[in-house]
C-alpha positions as CSV (number, residue, x, y, z in Angstrom):
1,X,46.6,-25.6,-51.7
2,X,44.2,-22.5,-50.0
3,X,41.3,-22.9,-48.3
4,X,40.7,-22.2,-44.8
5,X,42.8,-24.3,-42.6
6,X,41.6,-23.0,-39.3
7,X,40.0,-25.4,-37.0
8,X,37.0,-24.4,-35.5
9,X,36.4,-25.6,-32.1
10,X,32.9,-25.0,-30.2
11,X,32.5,-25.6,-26.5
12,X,29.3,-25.8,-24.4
13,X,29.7,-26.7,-20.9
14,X,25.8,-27.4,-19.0
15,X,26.2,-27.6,-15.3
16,X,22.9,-27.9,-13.4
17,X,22.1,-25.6,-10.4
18,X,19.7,-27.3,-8.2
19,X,18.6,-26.2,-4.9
20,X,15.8,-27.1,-2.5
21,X,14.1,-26.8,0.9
22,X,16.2,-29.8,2.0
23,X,15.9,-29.2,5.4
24,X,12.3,-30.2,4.9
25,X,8.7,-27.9,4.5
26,X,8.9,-25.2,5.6
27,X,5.6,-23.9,8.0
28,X,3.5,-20.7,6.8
29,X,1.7,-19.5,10.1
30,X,-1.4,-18.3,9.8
31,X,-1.3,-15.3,12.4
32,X,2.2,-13.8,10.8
33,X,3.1,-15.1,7.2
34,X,0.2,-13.2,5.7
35,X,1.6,-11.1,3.0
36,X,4.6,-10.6,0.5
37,X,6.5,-8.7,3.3
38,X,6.1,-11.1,6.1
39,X,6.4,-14.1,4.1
40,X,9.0,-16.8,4.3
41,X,12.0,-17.9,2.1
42,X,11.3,-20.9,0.3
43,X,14.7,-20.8,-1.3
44,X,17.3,-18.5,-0.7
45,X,19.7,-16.6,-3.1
46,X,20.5,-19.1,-5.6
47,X,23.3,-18.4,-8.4
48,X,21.9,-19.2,-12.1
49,X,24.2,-16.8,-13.9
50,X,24.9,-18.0,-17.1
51,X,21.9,-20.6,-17.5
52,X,19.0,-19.9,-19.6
53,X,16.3,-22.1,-18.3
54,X,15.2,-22.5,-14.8
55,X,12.1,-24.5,-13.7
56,X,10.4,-23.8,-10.0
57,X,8.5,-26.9,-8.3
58,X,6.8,-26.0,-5.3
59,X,4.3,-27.6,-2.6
60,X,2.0,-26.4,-0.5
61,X,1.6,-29.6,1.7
62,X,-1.1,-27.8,3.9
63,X,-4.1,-30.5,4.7
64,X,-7.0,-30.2,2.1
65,X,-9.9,-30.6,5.2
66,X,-12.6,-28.0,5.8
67,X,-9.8,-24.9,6.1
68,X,-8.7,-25.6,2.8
69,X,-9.3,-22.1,1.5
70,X,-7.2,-20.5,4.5
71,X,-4.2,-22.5,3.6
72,X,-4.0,-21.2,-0.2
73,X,-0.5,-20.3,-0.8
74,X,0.8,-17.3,-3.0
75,X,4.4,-18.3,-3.8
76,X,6.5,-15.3,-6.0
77,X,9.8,-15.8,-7.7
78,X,12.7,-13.1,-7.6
79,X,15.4,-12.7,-9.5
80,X,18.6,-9.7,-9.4
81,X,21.4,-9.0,-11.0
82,X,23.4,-7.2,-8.0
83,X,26.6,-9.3,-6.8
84,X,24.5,-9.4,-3.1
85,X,21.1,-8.7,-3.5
86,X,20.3,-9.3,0.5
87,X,17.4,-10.7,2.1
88,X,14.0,-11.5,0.2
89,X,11.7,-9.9,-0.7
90,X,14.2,-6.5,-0.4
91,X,15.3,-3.8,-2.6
92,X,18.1,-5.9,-4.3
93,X,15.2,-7.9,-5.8
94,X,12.6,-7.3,-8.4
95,X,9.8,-10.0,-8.7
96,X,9.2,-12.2,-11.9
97,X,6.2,-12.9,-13.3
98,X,3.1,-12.8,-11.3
99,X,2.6,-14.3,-8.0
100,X,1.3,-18.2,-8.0
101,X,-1.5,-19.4,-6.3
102,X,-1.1,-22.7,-5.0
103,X,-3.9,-24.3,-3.2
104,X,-3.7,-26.9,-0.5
105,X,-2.7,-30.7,-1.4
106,X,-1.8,-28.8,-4.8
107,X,1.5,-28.2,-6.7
108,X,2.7,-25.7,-9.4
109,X,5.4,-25.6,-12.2
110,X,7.3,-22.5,-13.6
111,X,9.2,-22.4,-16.7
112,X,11.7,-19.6,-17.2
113,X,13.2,-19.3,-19.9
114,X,14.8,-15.7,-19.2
115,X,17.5,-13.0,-20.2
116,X,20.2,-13.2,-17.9
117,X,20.0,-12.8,-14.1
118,X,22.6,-13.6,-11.0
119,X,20.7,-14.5,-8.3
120,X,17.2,-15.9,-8.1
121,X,15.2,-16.8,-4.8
122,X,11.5,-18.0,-3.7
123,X,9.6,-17.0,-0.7
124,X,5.7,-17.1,-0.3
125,X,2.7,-17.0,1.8
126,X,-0.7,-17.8,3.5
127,X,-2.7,-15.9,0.8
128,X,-6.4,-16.2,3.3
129,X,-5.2,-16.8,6.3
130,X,-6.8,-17.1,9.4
131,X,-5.3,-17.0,12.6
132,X,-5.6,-20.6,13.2
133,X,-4.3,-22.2,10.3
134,X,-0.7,-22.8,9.1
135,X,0.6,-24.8,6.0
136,X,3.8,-25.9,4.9
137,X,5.2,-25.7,1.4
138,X,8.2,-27.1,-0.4
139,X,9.7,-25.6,-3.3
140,X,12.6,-26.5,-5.9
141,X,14.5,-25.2,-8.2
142,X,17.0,-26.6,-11.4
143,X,18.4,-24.5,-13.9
144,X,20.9,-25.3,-17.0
C-alpha cells in the first residue's frame, strides 16, 4: 500500500529549576542596603535556559510595628543571556519588569512567562530606610 509510514515521535522533557534563600532570610540593614546598588542578593545566578515560565515568591519578614513604613522592601528581578553574567545588579544583567514593592509582614508573586533567557537572579532593598531599622526578606524561585 502508500501512505506515510513514518512514525512520528514527539518528546517533552519538564525539569523544575528551583532555588531559594535556604540558608534562611536574609537581613536588609537600614544604614547600608538602601538602594538598587547597595542592595543584597536574594537569589543568586540561577540557570532557567530552556524553561518558559518562572514564578518569584518573596518575603519581606520585617516586623509590621510602628517602623513599618521604614521596612518596605523594593525587590527587582534580573535576567541575562551571557554564559557569566557576574555579580548582581552588574553590567551582565538587565532588569525585568519593574521593581516590587513589598511591604512589611507582606508577600508578593511574579509570573514570567518570558522569551528565552540563561540566567536569572533577585536582589532587593530597604526602599525608606532609616538608619535604625533592618528587615529580612526571603525569596523563591521555580521555573519549568
Amino acid at each position: 500500500g502508500s501512505g506515510d509510514t513514518a512514525t512520528r515521535v514527539s518528546v517533552t522533557s519538564s525539569v523544575t529549576v528551583t532555588a531559594d534563600t535556604s540558608a534562611g532570610a536574609v537581613t536588609m540593614e537600614g544604614d547600608t542596603n538602601t538602594a538598587s546598588a547597595t542592595g543584597k542578593t536574594l537569589i543568586a545566578a540561577t540557570d532557567v535556559a530552556g524553561k518558559d515560565r518562572i514564578g518569584i515568591q518573596m518575603w519581606n519578614t520585617g516586623a509590621s510595628d510602628g517602623d513599618a513604613a521604614n521596612r518596605s522592601l523594593k525587590v527587582e528581578v534580573w535576567g541575562s543571556l551571557k554564559a557569566s553574567p557576574g555579580s548582581l545588579p552588574g553590567t551582565g544583567w538587565t532588569q525585568i519588569g519593574d521593581s516590587i514593592d513589598v511591604d512589611a509582614q507582606a508577600s508578593a508573586y511574579k509570573a514570567i512567562s518570558t522569551t528565552p533567557i540563561k540566567y536569572i537572579g533577585v536582589t532587593a532593598y530597604l526602599d525608606n530606610a532609616s538608619a535604625s531599622i533592618d528587615t529580612t526578606a526571603d525569596c523563591y524561585i521555580m521555573a519549568d
